[in-house]
C-alpha positions in Angstrom: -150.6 -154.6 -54.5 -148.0 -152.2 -55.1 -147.3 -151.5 -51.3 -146.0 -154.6 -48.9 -148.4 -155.1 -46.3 -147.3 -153.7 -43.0 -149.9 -156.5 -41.2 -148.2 -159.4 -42.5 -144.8 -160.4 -40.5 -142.1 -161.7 -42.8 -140.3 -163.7 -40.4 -143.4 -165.6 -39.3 -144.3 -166.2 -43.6 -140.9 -167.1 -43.9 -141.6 -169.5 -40.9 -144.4 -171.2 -42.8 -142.7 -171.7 -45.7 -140.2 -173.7 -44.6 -142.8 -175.7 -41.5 -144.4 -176.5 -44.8 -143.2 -176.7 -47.6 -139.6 -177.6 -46.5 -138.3 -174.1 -48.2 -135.5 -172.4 -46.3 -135.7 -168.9 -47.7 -132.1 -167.3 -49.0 -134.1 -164.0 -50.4 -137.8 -163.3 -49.8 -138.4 -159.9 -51.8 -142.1 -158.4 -52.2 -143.6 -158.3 -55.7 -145.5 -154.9 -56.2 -147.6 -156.6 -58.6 -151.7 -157.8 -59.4 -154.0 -156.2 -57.0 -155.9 -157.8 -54.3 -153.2 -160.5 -52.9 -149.5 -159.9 -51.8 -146.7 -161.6 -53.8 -143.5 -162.4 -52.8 -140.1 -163.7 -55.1 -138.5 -166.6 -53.2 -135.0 -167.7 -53.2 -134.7 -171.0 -51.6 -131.1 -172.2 -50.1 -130.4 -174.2 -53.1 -130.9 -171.7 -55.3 -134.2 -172.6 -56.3 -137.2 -169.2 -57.1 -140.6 -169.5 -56.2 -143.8 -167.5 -56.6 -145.4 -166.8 -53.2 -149.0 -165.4 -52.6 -150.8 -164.0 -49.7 -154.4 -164.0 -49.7 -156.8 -161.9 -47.0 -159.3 -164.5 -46.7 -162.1 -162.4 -44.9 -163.9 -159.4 -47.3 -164.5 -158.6 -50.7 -166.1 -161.4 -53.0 -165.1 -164.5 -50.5 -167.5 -163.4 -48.0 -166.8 -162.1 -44.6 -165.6 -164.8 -43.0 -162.4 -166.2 -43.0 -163.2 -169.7 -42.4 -165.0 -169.7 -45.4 -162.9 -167.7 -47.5 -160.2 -170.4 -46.3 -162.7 -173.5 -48.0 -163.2 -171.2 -50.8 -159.8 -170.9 -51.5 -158.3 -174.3 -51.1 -161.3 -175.8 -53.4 -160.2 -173.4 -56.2 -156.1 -174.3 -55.9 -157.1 -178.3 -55.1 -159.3 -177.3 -59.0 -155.8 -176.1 -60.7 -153.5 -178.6 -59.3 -156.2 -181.7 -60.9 -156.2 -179.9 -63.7 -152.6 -180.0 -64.5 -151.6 -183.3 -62.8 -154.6 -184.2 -65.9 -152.4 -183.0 -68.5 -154.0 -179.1 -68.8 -150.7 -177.8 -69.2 -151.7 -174.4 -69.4 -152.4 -174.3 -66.1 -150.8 -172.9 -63.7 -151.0 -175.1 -60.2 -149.7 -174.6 -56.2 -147.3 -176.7 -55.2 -148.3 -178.6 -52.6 -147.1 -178.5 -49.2 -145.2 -181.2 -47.8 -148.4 -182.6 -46.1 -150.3 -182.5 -49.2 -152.4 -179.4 -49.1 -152.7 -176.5 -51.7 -152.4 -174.3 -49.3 -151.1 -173.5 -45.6 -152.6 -170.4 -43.3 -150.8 -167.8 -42.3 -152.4 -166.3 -38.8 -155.9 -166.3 -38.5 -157.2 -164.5 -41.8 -154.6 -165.2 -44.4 -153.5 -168.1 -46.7 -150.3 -168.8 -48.0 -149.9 -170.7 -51.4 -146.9 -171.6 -53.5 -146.2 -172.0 -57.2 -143.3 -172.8 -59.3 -141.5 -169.2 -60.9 -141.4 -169.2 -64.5 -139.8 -167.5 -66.1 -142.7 -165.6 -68.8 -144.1 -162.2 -69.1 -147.2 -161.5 -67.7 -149.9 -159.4 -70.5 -151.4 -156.1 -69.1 -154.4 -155.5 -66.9 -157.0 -154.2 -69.2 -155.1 -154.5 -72.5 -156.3 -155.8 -76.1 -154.8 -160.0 -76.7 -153.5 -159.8 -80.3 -155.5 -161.8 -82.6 -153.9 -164.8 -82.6 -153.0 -165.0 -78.9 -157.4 -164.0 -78.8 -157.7 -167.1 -80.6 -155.6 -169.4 -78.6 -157.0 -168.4 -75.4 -160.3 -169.4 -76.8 -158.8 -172.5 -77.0 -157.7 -172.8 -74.0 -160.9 -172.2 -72.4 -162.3 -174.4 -74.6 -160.7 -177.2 -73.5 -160.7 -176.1 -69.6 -164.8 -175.7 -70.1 -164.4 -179.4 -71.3 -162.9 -180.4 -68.4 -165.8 -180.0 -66.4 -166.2 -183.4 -65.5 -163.5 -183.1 -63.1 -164.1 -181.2 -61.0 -167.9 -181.2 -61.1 -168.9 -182.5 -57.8 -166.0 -180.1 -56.0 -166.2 -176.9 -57.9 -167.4 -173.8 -56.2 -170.7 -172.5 -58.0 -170.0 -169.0 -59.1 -173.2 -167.3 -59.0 -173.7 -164.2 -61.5 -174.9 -161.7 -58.2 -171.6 -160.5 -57.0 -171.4 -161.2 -53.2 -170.5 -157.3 -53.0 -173.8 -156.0 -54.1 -175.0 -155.0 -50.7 -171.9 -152.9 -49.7 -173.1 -151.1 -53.2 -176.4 -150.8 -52.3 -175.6 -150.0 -48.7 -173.7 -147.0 -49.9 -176.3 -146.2 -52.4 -178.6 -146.1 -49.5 -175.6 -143.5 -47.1 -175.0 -140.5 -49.6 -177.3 -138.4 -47.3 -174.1 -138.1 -44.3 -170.7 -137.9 -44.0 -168.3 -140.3 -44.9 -165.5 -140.6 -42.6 -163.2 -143.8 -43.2 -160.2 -141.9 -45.0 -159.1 -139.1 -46.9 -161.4 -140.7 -50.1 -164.1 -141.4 -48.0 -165.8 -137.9 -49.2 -164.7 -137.7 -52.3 -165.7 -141.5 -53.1 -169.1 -140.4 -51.6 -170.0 -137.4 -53.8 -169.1 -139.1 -56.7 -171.1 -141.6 -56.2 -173.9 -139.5 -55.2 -173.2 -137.3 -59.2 -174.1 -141.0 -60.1 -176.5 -143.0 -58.3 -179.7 -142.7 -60.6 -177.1 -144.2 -63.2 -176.1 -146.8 -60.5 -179.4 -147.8 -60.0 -180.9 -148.1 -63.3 -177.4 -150.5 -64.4 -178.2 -152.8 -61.3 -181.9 -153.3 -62.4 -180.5 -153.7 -66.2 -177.9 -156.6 -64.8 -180.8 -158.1 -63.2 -183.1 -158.4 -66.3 -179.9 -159.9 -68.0 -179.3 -161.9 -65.0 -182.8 -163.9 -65.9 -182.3 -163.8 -69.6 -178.7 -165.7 -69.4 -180.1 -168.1 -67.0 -182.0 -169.2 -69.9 -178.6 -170.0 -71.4 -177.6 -173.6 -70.9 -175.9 -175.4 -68.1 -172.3 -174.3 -66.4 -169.6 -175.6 -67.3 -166.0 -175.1 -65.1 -164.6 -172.0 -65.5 -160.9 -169.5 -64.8 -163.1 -166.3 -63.8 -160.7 -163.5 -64.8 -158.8 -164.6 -67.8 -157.7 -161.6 -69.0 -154.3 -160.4 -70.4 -152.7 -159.6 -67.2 -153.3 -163.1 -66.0 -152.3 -164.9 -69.2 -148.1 -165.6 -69.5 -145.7 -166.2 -72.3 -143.2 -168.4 -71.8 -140.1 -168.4 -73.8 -141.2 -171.1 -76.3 -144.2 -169.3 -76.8 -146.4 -171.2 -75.0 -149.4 -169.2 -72.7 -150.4 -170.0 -69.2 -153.5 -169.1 -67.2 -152.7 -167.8 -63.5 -154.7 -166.6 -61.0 -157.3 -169.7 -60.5 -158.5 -168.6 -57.1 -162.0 -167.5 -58.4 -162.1 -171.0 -60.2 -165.6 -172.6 -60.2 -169.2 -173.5 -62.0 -170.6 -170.8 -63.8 -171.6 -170.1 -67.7 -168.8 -170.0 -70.0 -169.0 -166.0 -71.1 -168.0 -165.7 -67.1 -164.8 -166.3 -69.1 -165.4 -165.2 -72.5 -166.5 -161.6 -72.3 -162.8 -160.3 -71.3 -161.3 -162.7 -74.0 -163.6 -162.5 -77.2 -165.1 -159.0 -76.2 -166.5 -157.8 -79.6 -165.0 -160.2 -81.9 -167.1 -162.7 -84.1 -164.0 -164.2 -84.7 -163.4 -165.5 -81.1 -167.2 -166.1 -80.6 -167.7 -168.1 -83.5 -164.2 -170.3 -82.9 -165.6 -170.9 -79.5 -169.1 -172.1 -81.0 -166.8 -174.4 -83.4 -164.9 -176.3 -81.0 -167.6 -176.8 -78.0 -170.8 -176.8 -80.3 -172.2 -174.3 -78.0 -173.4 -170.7 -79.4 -172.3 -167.8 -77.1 -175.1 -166.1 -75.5 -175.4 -162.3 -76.1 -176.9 -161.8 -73.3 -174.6 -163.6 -70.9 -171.6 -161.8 -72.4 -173.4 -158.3 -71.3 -174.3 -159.4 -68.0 -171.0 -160.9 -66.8 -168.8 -157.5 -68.1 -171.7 -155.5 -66.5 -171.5 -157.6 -63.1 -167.6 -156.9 -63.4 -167.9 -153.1 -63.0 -170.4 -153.4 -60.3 -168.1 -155.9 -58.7 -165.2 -153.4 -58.9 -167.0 -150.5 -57.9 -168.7 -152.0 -54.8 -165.3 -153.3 -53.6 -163.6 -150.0 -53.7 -166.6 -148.3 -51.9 -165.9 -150.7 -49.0 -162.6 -150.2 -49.2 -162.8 -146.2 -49.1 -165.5 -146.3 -46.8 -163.5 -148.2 -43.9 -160.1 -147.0 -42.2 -157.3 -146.6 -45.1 -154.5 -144.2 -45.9 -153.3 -142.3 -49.3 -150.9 -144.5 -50.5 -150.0 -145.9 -54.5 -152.4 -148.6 -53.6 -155.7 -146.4 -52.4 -154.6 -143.7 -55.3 -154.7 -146.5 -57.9 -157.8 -147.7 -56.4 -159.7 -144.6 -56.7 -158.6 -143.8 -60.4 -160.8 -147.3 -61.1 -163.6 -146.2 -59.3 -163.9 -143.6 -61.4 -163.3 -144.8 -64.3 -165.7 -148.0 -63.4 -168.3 -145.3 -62.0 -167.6 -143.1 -65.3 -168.2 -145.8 -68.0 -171.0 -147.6 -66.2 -174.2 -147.5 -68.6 
């Protein structure tokens, strides 16, 4: 998020940090960066950086309570940190606090979790993976989908029906009055209104693909949003998944529709090193589900109290671009 939350007190995170993880911050600087969570830059007193994250735990795709979003959450880090104490070393884990948790909350509807800085660049939201970083990714997934086994009996299931989809259909079912949550509340509405028979006939279409991927084969453990801007190069060369808090069960094009896209390349070196084809049809349905996803989350979003700032002005050039492109 490019602006620093004005709810979240940095004295009291700052408090946390070192209750629990035994961190005495020298620096804490906010990180306009991602979009979703808050990020912070941490300078410890021995000169040591850290990479701090926020999370709202209540809203959007974890549900609408906090208590649950908090579960949610701390299943997905506990998923990472197995995963590299297993020898994944791609991925990215929480460090621990000094109790032994993944995580540590931060009032009553937020969750703080730390990781270690590295030093890589992060790829762009919504860019192209050169081939052979396409390739290696596939790889990678590969060999996180094979790691299945451990996490099977912890792992969140990750339906394909975004937990959004009433707020979408909720607003569907509003165009006829005012809305009155912000300064895009009205503009959000009518162009959502230009759109609705569009909106409509794309949700029955992701539900017909719904049923045919189910068809598909069994889950496997999955990242949820690899995509460039949560892939990192380190200096070596080497790449590193971040962003694991929508870890859990699902089909493996959940992952592979923002990595292969298009390419018979990636699909078929996926197919070679897992012996399992990748389904048309579950490729479709997941990059469909991800536009409805992002479109009912910015309609909430517009449609509740909120301000024009970089953050809401960013948000509503991908609502309509999501609401533009949708088939």
């Amino acid at each position: 998020m490019r602006e620093e939350p004005g709810h979240i007190s940095q004295p009291e995170l700052a408090g946390i940090l070192h209750e629990q993880w035994g961190l005495a911050p020298a620096r804490l600087r906010y990180l306009p960066v991602g979009f979703g969570d808050y990020h912070w830059e941490l300078t410890d007193a021995a000169g040591g950086r850290w990479f701090v994250t926020v999370a709202e735990l209540a809203g959007g795709w974890r549900g609408t309570s906090a208590a649950d979003g908090y579960v949610d959450l701390r299943a997905a880090m506990e998923i990472v940190i197995g995963l590299h104490q297993a020898g994944l070393e791609f991925a990215v884990a929480p460090v621990p606090t000094a109790g032994g948790q993944a995580l540590a909350p931060l009032g009553s509807g937020n969750a703080v979790t730390v990781f270690p800085y590295l030093d890589a660049e992060p790829g762009e939201f919504g860019g192209e993976l050169p081939d052979g970083d396409r390739l290696a990714v596939i790889g990678i997934l590969a060999r996180l989908h094979a790691a299945t086994p451990l996490a099977r009996r912890t792992a969140p299931a990750r339906g394909p029906v975004p937990a959004s989809r009433p707020v979408l259909e909720a607003a569907l079912g509003e165009l006829g009055q005012p809305w009155d949550g912000g300064p895009y509340s009205e503009p959000a509405r009518q162009l959502l209104a230009r759109h609705a028979d569009r909106l409509g006939r794309a949700l029955a279409h992701f539900d017909e693909l719904v049923r045919e991927a189910a068809r598909g084969g069994t889950a496997v453990l999955t990242h949820g949003e690899p995509h460039p801007g949560n892939i990192l190069r380190d200096a070596g060369g080497g790449l590193h998944l971040i962003d694991w808090d929508t870890a859990g069960l699902a089909l493996p094009e959940r992952d592979l529709w923002s990595v292969a896209g298009d390419d018979p390349r990636a699909a078929g070196r996926y197919a070679e090193l897992t012996g399992r084809p990748v389904s048309t049809a579950a490729m479709r349905m997941y990059r469909l589900r991800w536009s409805l996803d992002d479109i009912a989350l910015f309609l909430r979003d517009f449609r509740g109290p909120h301000e024009r700032d970089e953050d809401t002005e960013l948000a509503w050039e991908g609502l309509s671009e999501e609401i533009g492109e949708i088939g």
